[in-house]
C-alpha positions in Angstrom: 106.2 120.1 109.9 103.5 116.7 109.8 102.1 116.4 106.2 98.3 116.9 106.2 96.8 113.6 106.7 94.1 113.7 104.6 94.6 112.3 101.2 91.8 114.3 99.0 93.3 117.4 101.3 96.9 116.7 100.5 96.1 116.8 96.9 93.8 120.0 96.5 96.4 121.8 98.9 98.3 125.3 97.5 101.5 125.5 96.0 103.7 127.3 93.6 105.2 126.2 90.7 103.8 125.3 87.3 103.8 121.5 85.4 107.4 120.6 83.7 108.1 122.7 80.8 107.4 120.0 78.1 105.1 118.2 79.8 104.8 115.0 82.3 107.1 112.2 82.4 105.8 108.3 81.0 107.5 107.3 84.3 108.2 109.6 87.5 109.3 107.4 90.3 108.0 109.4 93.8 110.5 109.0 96.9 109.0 108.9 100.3 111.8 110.9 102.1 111.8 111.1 106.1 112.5 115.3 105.6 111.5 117.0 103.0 113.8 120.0 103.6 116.6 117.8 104.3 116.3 116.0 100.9 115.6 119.1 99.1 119.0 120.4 100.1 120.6 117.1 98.7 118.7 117.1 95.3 118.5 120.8 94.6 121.6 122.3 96.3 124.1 119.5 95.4 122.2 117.7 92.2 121.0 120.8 90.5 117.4 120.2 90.3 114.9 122.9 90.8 111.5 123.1 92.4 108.9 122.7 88.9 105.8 122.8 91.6 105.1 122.2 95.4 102.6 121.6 97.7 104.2 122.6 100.8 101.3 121.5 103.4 101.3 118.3 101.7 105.0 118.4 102.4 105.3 117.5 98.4 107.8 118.4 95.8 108.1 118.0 92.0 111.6 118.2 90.7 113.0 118.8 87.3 116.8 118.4 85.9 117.0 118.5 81.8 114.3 116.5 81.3 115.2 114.1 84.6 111.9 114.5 86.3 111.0 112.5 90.0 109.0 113.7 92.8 109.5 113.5 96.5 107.1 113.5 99.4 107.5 113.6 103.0 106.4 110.0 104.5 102.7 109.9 105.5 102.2 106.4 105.5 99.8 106.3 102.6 101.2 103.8 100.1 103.7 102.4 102.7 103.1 98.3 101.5 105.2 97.5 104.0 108.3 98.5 107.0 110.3 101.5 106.0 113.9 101.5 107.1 117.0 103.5 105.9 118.9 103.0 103.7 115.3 102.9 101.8 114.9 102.0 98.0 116.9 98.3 98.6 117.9 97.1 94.9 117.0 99.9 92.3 119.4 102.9 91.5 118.4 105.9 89.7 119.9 106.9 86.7 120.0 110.4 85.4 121.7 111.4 82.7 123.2 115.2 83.2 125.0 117.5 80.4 128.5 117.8 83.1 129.0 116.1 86.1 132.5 117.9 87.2 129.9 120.7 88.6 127.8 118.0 90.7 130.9 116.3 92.2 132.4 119.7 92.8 129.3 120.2 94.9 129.0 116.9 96.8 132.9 117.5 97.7 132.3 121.3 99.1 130.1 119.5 101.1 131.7 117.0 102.6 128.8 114.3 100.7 130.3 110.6 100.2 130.2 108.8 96.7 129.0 105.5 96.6 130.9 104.8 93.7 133.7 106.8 92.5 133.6 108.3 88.9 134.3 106.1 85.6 133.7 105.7 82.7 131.6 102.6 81.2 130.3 101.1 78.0 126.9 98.9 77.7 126.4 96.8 74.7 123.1 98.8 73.4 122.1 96.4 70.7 124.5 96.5 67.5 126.4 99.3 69.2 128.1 100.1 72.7 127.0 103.3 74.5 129.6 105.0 76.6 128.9 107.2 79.9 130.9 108.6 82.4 129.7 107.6 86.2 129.0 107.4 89.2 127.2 106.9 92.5 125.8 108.5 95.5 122.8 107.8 98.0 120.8 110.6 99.1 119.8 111.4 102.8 117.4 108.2 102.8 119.5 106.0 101.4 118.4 106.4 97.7 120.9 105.4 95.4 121.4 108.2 92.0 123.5 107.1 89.5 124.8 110.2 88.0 125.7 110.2 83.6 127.4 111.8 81.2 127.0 110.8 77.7 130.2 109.4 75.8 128.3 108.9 72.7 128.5 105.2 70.6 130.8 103.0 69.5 131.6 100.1 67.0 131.5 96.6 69.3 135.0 95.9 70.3 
């Protein structure tokens, strides 16, 4: 299914959903994702994020996890500044902090989904402190890499 090509028309156009409980985001990156339903699978099946709101002629989705919000959108050339090739998003990784990730790696394996980065555990000096997370990394159908957290908590500088 082609997006709708009209800009004005791709906004206005019906969906379902509501705005994230507890508002907007400061920053919500949007992916342009060569198949919507593809990537939706990926995020929602294997990530655990759910559907807040859609526009599904406008081949758009807005997806919540905790308080982990992005949006994706089927490409339609509109803010392309420039040749899109996979594996797309070159130099940034997402991360998104999660409450467990045994349940999203228990996912990805069931499906067969390769890690990027197998799971450890880290600590980044934070200022006075060190924060600890447990990690790791995976690309999504486009070539998107997630970084995937668990919080450790903080500790004294070693």
């Amino acid at each position: 299914m082609e997006p709708l090509a009209d800009p004005a028309e791709r906004a206005r156009s019906s969906g379902t959903g509501n705005p994230p409980q507890g508002g907007f985001s400061a920053l919500t990156p949007e992916l342009s994702v060569y198949n919507l339903d593809v990537s939706l699978q990926f995020w929602c099946d294997l990530l655990g994020f759910k559907i807040a709101y859609d526009r599904p002629a406008a081949r758009f989705a807005y997806l919540v996890l905790g308080e982990a919000q992005i949006m994706l959108c089927q490409l339609n050339e509109r803010w392309n500044t420039g040749d899109l090739e996979r594996p797309l998003g070159r130099g940034v990784n997402f991360q998104i902090t999660v409450d467990r990730l045994p349940t999203i790696l228990a996912a990805l394996d069931a499906a067969g989904w390769p890690l990027f980065e197998e799971p450890s555990e880290v600590w980044y000096r934070t200022g006075p402190v060190e924060s600890g997370q447990r990690e790791f990394l995976v690309q999504d159908p486009d070539g998107y890499l997630v970084r995937l957290a668990e919080n450790l908590g903080q500790r004294q500088l070693k």
